[in-house]
C-alpha positions as CSV (number, residue, x, y, z in Angstrom):
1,X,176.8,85.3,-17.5
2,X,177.9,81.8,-17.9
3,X,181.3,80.8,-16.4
4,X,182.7,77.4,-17.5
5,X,185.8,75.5,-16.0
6,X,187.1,72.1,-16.7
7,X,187.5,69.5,-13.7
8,X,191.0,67.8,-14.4
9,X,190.2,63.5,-12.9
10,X,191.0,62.9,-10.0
11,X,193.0,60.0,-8.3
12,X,190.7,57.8,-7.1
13,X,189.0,58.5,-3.9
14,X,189.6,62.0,-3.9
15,X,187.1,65.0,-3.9
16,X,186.0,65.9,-7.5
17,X,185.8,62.4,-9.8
18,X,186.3,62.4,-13.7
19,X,185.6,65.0,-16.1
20,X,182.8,67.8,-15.6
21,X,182.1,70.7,-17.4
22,X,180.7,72.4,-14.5
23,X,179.1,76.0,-15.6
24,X,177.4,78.4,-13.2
25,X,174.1,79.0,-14.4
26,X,172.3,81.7,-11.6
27,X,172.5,80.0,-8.1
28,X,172.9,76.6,-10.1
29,X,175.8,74.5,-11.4
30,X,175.6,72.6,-14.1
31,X,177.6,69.0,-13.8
32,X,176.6,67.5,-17.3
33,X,174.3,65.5,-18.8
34,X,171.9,63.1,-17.3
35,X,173.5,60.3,-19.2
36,X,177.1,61.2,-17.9
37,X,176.4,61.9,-14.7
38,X,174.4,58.5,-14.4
39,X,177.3,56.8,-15.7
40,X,179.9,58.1,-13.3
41,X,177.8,57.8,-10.0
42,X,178.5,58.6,-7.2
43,X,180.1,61.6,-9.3
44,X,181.5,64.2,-6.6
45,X,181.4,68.2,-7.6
46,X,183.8,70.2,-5.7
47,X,183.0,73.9,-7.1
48,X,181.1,75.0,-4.7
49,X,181.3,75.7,-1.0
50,X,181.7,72.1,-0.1
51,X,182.4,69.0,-1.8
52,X,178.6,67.8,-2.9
53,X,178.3,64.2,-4.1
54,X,175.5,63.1,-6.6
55,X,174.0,59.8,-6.6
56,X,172.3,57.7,-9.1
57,X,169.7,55.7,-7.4
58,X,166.6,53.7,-8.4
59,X,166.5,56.1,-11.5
60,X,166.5,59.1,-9.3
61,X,169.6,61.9,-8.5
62,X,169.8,63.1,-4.7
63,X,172.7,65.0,-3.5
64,X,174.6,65.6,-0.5
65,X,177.3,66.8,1.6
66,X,180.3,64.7,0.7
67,X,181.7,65.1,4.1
68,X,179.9,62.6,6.5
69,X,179.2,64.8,9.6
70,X,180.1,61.8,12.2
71,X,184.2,62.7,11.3
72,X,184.6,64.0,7.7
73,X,184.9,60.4,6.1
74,X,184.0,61.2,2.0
75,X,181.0,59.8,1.7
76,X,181.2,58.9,-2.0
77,X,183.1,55.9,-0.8
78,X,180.2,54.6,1.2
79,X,177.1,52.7,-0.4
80,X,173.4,53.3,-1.0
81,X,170.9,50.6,-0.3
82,X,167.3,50.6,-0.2
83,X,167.5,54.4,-0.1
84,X,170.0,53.9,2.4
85,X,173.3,55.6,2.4
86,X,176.4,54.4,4.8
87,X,179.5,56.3,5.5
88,X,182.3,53.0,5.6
89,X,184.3,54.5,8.3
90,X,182.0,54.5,11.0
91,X,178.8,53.4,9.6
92,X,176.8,56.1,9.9
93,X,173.6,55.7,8.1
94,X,171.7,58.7,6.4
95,X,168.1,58.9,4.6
96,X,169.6,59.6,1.4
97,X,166.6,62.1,0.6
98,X,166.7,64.5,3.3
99,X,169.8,63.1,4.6
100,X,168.7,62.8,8.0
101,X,170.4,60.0,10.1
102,X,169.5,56.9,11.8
103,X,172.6,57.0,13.9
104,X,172.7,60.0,16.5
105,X,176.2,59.7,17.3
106,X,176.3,61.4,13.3
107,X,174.4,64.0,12.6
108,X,172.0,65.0,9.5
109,X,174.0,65.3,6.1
110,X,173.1,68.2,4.1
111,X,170.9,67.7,1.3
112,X,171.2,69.6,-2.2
113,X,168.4,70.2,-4.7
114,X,169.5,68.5,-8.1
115,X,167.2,69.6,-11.4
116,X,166.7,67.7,-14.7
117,X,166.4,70.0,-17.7
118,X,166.0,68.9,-20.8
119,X,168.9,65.8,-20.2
120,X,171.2,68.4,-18.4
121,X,171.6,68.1,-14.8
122,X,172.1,71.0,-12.4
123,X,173.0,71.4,-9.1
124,X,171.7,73.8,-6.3
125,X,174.7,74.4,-4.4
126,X,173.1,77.5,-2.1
127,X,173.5,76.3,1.7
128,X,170.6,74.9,3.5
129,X,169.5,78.1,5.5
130,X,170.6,77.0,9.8
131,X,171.0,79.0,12.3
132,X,174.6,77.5,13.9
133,X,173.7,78.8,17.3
134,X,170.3,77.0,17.4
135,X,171.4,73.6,15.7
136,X,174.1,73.0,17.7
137,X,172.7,74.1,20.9
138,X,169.9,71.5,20.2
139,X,173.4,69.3,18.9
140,X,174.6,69.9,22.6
141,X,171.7,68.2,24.7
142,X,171.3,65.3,22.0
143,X,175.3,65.1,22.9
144,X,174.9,65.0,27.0
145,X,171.3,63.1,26.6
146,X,173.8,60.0,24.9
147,X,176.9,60.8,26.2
148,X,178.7,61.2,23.3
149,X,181.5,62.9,24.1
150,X,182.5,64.1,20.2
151,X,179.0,65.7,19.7
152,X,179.6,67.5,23.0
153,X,182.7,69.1,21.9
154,X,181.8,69.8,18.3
155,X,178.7,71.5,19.7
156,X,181.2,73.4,22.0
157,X,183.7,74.5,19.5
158,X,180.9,75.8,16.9
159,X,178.9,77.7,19.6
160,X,182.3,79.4,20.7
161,X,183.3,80.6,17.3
162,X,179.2,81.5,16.6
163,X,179.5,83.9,19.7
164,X,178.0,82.3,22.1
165,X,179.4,83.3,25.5
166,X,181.2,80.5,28.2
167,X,178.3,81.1,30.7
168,X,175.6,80.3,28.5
169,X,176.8,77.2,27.6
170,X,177.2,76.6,31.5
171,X,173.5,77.4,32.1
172,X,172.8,75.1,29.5
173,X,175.0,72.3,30.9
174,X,174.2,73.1,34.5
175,X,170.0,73.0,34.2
176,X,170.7,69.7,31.7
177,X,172.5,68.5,34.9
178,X,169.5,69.2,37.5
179,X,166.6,67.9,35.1
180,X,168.3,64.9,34.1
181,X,169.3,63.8,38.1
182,X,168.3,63.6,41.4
183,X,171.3,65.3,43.2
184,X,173.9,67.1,42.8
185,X,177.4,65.8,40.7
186,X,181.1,66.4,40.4
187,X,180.4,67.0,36.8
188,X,178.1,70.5,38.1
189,X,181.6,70.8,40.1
190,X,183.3,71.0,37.5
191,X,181.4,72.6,35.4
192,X,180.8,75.7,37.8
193,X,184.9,75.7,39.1
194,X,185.9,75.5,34.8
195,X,183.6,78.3,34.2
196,X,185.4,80.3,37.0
197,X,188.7,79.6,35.7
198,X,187.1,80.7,32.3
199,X,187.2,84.4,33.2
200,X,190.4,84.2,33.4
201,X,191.4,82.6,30.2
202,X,191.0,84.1,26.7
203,X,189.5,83.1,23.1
204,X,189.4,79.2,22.1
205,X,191.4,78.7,25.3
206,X,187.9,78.6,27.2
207,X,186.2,76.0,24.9
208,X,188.5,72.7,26.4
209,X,187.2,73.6,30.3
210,X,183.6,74.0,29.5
211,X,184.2,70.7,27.3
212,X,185.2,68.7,30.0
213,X,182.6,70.2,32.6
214,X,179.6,69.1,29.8
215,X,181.1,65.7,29.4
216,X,181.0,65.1,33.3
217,X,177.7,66.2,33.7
218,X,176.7,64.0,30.5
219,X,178.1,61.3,31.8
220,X,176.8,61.6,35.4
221,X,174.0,61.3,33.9
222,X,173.6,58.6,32.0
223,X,171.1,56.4,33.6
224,X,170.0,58.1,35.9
225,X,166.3,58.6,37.2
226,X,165.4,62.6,36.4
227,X,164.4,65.2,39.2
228,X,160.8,65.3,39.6
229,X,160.0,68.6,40.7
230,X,158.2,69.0,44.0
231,X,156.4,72.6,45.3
232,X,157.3,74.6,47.6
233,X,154.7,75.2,50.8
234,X,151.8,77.4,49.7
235,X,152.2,79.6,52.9
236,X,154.1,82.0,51.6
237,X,154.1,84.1,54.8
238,X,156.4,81.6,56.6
239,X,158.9,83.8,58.9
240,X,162.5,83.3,57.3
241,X,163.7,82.3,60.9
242,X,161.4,79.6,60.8
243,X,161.8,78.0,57.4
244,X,165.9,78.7,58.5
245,X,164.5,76.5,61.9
246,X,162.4,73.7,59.9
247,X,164.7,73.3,57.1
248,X,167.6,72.6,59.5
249,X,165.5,70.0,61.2
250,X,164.8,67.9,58.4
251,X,168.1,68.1,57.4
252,X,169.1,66.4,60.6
253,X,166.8,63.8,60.2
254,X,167.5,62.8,56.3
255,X,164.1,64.2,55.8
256,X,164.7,65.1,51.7
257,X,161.3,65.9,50.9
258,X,160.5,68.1,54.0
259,X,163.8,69.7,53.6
260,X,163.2,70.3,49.3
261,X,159.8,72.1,50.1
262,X,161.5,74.9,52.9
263,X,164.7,75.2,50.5
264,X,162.2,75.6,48.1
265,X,159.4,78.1,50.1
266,X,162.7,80.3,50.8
267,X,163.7,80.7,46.7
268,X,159.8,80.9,46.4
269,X,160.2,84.1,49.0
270,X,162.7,86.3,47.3
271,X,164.7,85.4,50.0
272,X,168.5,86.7,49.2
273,X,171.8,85.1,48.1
274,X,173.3,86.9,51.5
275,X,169.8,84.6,53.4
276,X,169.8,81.5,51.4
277,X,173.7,81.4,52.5
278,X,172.6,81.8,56.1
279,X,170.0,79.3,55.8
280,X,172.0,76.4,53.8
281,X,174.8,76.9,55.2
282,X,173.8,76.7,58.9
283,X,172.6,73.0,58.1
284,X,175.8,72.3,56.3
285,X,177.8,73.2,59.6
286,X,175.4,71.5,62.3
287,X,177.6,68.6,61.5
288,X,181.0,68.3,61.1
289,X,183.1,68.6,57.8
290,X,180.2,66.7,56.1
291,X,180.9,63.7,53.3
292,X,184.4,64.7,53.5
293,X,184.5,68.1,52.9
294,X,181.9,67.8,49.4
295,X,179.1,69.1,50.8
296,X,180.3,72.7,51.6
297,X,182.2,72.7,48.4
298,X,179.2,71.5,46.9
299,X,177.0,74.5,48.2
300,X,179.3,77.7,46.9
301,X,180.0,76.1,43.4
302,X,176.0,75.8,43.3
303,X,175.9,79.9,45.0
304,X,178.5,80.7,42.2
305,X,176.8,78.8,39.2
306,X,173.8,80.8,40.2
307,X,175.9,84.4,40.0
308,X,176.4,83.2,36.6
309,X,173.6,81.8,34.9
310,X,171.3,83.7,37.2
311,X,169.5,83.5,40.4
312,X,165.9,83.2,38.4
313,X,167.2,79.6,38.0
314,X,167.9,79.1,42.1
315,X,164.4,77.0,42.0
316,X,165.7,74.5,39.8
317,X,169.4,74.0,41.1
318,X,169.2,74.5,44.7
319,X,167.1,71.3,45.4
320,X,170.0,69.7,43.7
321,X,171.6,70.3,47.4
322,X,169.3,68.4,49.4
323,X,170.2,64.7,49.0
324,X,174.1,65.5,49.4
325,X,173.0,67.4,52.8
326,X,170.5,65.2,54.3
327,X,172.6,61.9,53.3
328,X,176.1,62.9,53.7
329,X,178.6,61.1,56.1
330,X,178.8,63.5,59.2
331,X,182.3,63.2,60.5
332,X,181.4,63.2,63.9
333,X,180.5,59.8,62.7
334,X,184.0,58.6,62.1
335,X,186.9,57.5,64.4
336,X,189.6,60.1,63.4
337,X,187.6,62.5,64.7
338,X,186.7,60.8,67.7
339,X,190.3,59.3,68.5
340,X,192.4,59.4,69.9
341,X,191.6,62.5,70.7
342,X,188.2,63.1,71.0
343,X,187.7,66.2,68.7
344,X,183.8,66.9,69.0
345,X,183.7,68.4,72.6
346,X,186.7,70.5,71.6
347,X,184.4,72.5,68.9
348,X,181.6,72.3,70.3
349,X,183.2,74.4,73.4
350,X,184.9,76.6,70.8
351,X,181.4,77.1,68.8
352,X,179.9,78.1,72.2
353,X,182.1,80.5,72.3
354,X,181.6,82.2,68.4
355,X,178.8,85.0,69.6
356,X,181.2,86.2,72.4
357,X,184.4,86.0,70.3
358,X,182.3,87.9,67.2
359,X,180.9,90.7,69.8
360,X,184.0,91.4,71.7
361,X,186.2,92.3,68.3
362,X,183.4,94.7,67.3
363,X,185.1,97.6,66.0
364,X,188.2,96.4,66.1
365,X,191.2,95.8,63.5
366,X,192.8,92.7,63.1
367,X,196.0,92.0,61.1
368,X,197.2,88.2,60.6
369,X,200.3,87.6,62.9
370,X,203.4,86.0,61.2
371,X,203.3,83.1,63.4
372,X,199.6,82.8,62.9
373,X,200.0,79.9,60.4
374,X,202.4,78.0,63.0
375,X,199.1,77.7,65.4
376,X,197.4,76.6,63.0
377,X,200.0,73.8,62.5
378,X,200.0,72.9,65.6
379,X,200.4,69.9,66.7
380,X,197.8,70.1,70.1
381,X,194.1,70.8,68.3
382,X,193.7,73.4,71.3
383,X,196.4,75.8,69.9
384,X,194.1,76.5,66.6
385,X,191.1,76.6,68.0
386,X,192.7,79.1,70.5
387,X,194.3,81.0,67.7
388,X,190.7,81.6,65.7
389,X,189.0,82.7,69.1
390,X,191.7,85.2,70.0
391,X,191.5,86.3,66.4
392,X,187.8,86.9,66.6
393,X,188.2,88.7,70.0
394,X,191.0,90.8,68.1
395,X,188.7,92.1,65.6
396,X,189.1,89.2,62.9
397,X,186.3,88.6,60.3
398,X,185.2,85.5,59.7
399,X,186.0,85.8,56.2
400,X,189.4,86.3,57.0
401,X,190.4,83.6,59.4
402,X,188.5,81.3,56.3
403,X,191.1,82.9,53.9
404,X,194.2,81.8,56.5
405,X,192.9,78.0,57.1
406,X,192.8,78.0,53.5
407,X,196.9,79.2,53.2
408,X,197.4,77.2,55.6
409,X,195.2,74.3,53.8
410,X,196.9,75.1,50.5
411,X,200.5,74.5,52.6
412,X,199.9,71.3,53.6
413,X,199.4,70.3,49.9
414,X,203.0,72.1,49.3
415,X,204.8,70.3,52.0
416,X,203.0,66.9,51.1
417,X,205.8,63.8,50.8
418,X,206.0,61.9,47.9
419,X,206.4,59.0,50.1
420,X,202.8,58.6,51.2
421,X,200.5,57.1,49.0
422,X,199.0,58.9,46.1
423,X,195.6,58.1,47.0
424,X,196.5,60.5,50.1
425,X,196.8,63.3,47.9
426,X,192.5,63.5,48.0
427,X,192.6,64.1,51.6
428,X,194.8,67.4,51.8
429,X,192.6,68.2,48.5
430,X,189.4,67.9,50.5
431,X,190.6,70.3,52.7
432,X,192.1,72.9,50.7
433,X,189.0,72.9,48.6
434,X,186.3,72.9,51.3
435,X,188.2,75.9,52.8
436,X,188.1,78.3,49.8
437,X,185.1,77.3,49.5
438,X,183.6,78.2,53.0
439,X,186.1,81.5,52.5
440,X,184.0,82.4,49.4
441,X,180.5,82.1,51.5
442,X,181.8,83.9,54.0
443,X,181.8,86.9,51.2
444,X,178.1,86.4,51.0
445,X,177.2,86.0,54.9
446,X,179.8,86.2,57.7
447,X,176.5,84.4,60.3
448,X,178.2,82.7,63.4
449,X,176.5,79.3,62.1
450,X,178.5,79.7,59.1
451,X,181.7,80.7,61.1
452,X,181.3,77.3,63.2
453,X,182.9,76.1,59.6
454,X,186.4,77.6,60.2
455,X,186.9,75.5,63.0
456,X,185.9,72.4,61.1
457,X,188.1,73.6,58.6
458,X,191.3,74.2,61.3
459,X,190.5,70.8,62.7
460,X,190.7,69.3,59.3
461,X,194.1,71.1,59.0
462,X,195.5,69.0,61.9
463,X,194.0,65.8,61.1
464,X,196.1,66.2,58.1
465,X,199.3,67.0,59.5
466,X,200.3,63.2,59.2
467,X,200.5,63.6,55.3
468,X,203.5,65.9,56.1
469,X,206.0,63.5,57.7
470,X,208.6,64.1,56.5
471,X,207.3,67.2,55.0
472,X,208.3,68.0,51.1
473,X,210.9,70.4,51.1
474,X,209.9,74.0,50.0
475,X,211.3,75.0,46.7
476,X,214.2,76.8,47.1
477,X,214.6,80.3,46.2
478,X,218.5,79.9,44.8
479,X,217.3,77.1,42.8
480,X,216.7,77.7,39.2
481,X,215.6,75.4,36.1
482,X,216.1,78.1,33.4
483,X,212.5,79.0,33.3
484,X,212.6,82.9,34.2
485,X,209.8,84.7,33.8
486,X,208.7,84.5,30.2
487,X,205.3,83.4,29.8
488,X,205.9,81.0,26.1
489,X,209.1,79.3,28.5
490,X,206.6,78.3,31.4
491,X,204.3,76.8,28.9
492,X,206.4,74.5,27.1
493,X,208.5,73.6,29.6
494,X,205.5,72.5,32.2
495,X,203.5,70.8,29.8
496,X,206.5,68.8,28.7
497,X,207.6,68.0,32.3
498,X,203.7,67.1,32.8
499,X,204.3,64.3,29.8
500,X,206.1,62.2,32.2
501,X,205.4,60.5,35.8
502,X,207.1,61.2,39.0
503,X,207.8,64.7,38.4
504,X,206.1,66.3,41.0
505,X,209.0,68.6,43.1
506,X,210.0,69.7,39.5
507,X,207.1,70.7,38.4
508,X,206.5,72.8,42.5
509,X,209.6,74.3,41.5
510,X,209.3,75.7,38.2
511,X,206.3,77.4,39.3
512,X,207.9,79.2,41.9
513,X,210.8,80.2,40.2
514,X,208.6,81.7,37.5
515,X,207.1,83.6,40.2
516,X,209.4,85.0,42.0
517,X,211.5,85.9,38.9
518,X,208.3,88.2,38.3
519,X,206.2,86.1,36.1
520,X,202.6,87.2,35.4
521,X,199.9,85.0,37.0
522,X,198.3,85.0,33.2
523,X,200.9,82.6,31.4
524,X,200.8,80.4,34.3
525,X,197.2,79.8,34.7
526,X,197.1,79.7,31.0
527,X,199.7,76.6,31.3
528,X,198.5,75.1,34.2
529,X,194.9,74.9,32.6
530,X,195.8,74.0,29.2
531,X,198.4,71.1,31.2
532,X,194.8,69.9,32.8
533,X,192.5,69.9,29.9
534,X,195.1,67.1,28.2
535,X,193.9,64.5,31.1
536,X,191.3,62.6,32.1
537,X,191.3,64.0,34.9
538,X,188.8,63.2,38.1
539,X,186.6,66.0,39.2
540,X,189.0,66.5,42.4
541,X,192.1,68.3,39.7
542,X,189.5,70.1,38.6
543,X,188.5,71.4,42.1
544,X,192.3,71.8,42.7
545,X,193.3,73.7,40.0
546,X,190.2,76.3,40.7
547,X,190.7,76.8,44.1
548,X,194.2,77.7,43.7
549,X,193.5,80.1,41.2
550,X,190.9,81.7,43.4
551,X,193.1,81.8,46.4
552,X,196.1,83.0,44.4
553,X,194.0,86.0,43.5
554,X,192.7,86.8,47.0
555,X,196.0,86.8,49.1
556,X,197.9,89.9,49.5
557,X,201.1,88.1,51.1
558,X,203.1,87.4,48.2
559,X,205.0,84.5,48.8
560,X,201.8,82.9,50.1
561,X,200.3,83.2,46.5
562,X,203.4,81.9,45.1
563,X,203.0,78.6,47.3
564,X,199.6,78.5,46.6
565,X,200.7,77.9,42.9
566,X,203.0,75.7,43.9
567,X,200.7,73.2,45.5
568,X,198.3,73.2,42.4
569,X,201.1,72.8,40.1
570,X,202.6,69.5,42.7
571,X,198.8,68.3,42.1
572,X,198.2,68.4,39.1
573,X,202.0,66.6,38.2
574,X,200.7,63.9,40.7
575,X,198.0,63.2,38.6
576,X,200.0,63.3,35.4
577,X,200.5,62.1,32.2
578,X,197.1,59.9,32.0
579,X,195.3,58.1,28.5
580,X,194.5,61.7,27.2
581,X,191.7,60.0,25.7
582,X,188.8,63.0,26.0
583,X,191.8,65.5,24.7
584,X,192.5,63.5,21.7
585,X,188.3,63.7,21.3
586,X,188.3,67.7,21.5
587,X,191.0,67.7,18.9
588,X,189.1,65.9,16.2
589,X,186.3,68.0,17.0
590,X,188.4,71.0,16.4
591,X,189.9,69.7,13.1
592,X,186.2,69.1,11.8
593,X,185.4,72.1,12.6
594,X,188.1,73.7,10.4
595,X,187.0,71.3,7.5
596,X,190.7,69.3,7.9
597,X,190.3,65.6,6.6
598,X,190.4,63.9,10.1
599,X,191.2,60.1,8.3
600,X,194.5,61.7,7.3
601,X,197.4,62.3,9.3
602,X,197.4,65.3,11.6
603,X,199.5,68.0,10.5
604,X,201.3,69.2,13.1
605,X,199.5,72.3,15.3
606,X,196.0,71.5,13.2
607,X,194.6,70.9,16.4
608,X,195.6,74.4,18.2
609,X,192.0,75.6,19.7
């Protein structure tokens, strides 16, 4: 049955203009005659699940979405030209027949069918029948392929709410990133350490991390030449020991090709995570801390993309490894290693010494002395290197001398002085991030060529103790700044500290005295990583603020986690407040998504994910 309503007019501009009788006629409307609708053209009908606008052009009626899909902008106040329609705002420009566009930083316009019946128009306002989950999927890799960061986070936001899970938009991102460049990028860095952090987070918080990890990778890259793929060696009944053998030779001489096809005959083999660990990670440590400390970092975010999107895909984002390990800087290469003190022979006499140290603690037990981190501190590079050896002999894991020159890492980061310059913040980064990252490796294989890493990781530790004179102070356990321990208090109060410059000590100490006044790790990383996603941050705050959540979560000494916190939270304040420009992005994507009219002024929490 017939239902009939009358449309009061509008002020102009608005959604729904002049009078209408609009009566429901089946899954039609009916907007009026022919000769009224032509004379009020563009004549806009809001019953209806959206706004639809009708135009009159060269004697024909076409009808679409009133909302242009770029950012919301009413399209009624636009023009159509040759068939043409353009939004004003932007100038988008859509086929005003099937409302596809010419521009792909829009996207298509909806079309509506519009009948003719005996001088009465009607209107077919059913919904064009799309599948969210496959439109803006395909919405996504139009968004990286032209690096447009507001299709990229519109695409994000609707696949979240349609279901779609944080790691499969990761394995999209991450085998967009392989196929679309030679090597391996910070954006797959950040993609892979956002996605870790992810499992901790909850609802809409996940969609700004995997927002910023897609734009990286988008904009890495832009321009660049595409992976070609090359096959692995048709002898398929190559010994593991000697692809292990050949791939570590080409490696050494910058051989990518040779070095691709064994990475390659090895995935092609079935050979394991727990193998491929062995095998990579034995060329990664035949040089020292290579290309500052990337490289291994760059190998365990690959390993732990692969846990996620699964290890079916290891053929297509391992080679990505090749051309950061056959062309990184090797440190052995560069004069702080070499002087004044002359830290090559030192390892190499320590590595010597690995298969001994690793035999001899057979069976044994090993607990971490309190004064363990002291040697590590030392000032003589003798005193850590003699440390990890008699830890070894004691019964130590591998694994767990990695997790220690990571504390210890993670301290230097805490007592770093504001004096030095901020650029000096990347090196004590470097090193807390290349050590968790060995550490988790060392979960997959503890292999002695893999353990020669520690030491490069210890050594690292003291080349860094510079960046502590004078050494920040550590926040102080009577100190308080009226946090406490609720979770809503550390929240507000960090992110509104964050909004200024300079407020790094503040921000070390709120952390820990949220912590030890027995707040919940939750809130914080929650505020930590919502304080991030508001920057433009470089791919090394990203690394930062993962690693310390990973470390945070493996320690069992209590105040080490604390300071662990501590040193992300001083990090990220260093870094802090920047243009916010990619944030301010996400949140128009996030108001289009709710339907809010972005070209008006924000109300205020319309942009709460």
């Amino acid at each position: 049955m017939a239902r009939a309503g009358v449309r009061r007019r509008s002020e102009p501009g608005s959604f729904g203009l002049g009078y209408s009788v609009v009566r429901e006629v089946g899954k039609m409307l009916h907007v009026g005659s022919l000769e009224e609708v032509r004379s009020r053209s563009p004549l806009v009908v809001s019953k209806g699940p959206v706004p639809i606008v009708i135009f009159d052009h060269d004697g024909e009626l076409h009808a679409v979405d009133n909302r242009c899909p770029h950012m919301g902008f009413p399209l009624h106040r636009g023009t159509v030209e040759d068939g043409i329609l353009t939004c004003y705002w932007h100038h988008a420009r859509f086929d005003l027949v099937s409302g596809c566009t010419f521009n792909l930083f829009a996207d298509d316009v909806d079309s509506y069918g519009v009948e003719v019946r005996d001088g009465e128009v009607y209107l077919d306002v059913t919904p064009p029948p799309v599948d969210p989950v496959r439109r803006w999927s395909r919405r996504l890799k139009e968004g990286m392929e032209q690096n447009l960061s507001l299709i990229v986070g519109k695409s994000v936001v609707v696949l979240h709410h349609s279901g779609v899970s944080h790691d499969e938009v990761a394995r999209q991102g991450a085998l967009y990133g392989v196929r679309h460049r030679r090597d391996w990028s910070s954006g797959l860095t950040i993609l892979s350490a956002m996605a870790n952090v992810c499992d901790l987070l909850e609802g809409t918080e996940r969609i700004p991390p995997m927002y910023h990890g897609l734009v990286h990778i988008a904009r890495d890259c832009a321009g660049r030449t595409p992976k070609f793929e090359i096959p692995p060696l048709r002898n398929q009944e190559i010994p593991a020991g000697h692809l292990k053998r050949w791939f570590r030779y080409f490696v050494e001489v910058r051989s990518t090709e040779g070095a691709e096809r064994c990475l390659l005959t090895a995935v092609h083999k079935g050979m394991t995570s727990a193998e491929l660990t062995d095998l990579v990670g034995a060329a990664a440590t035949d040089h020292v801390y290579l290309d500052g400390g990337h490289v291994i970092d760059f190998v365990n975010k690959a390993f732990e993309l692969l846990d996620r999107i699964g290890w079916e895909h290891a053929g297509r984002l391992l080679p990505a490894l090749i051309r950061p390990l056959c062309l990184a800087v090797r440190s052995e290469e560069r004069n702080p290693w070499r002087h004044p003190i002359d830290l090559v022979p030192v390892l190499r006499q320590a590595v010597a010494q690995i298969p001994e140290a690793l035999e001899s603690g057979q069976g044994k037990t090993w607990t971490k002395p309190q004064d363990f981190t002291d040697a590590l501190f030392s000032d003589d590079p003798h005193t850590p290197i003699e440390a990890l050896l008699g830890a070894l002999r004691g019964g130590a894991r591998p694994v767990q001398l990695a997790q220690a020159v990571a504390c210890a890492a993670a301290l230097r980061i805490v007592r770093f002085h504001v004096q030095n310059e901020l650029a000096d913040w990347i090196a004590v980064l470097h090193t807390f991030t290349y050590s968790n990252a060995l550490h988790q490796l060392l979960k997959r294989n503890q292999s002695p060529d893999l353990t020669r890493g520690v030491f490069h990781g210890a050594m690292r530790v003291y080349l860094d103790r510079f960046f502590n004179i004078p050494p920040a102070r550590f926040p102080s356990t009577r100190a308080s700044d009226g946090s406490g321990a609720e979770g809503n208090s550390i929240r507000s109060r960090l992110l509104t500290l964050m909004n200024h410059q300079q407020e790094t000590d503040r921000a070390g100490q709120m952390v820990w005295s949220y912590l030890e006044g027995g707040g919940s790790e939750g809130p914080l990383i929650s505020a930590l990583t919502e304080s991030l996603m508001r920057e433009d941050a470089n791919f090394h705050t990203f690394q930062m603020l993962e690693a310390a959540v990973r470390q945070f979560g493996e320690s069992e000494d209590r105040e080490e986690r604390n300071l662990v916190m501590v040193g992300a939270a001083r990090y990220l304040a260093a870094h802090a407040p920047t243009q916010r420009a990619m944030n301010q992005t996400l949140r128009v994507a996030v108001r289009l998504h709710r339907g809010d009219p972005v070209y008006e002024p924000e109300t205020e929490g319309a942009a709460t994910f």
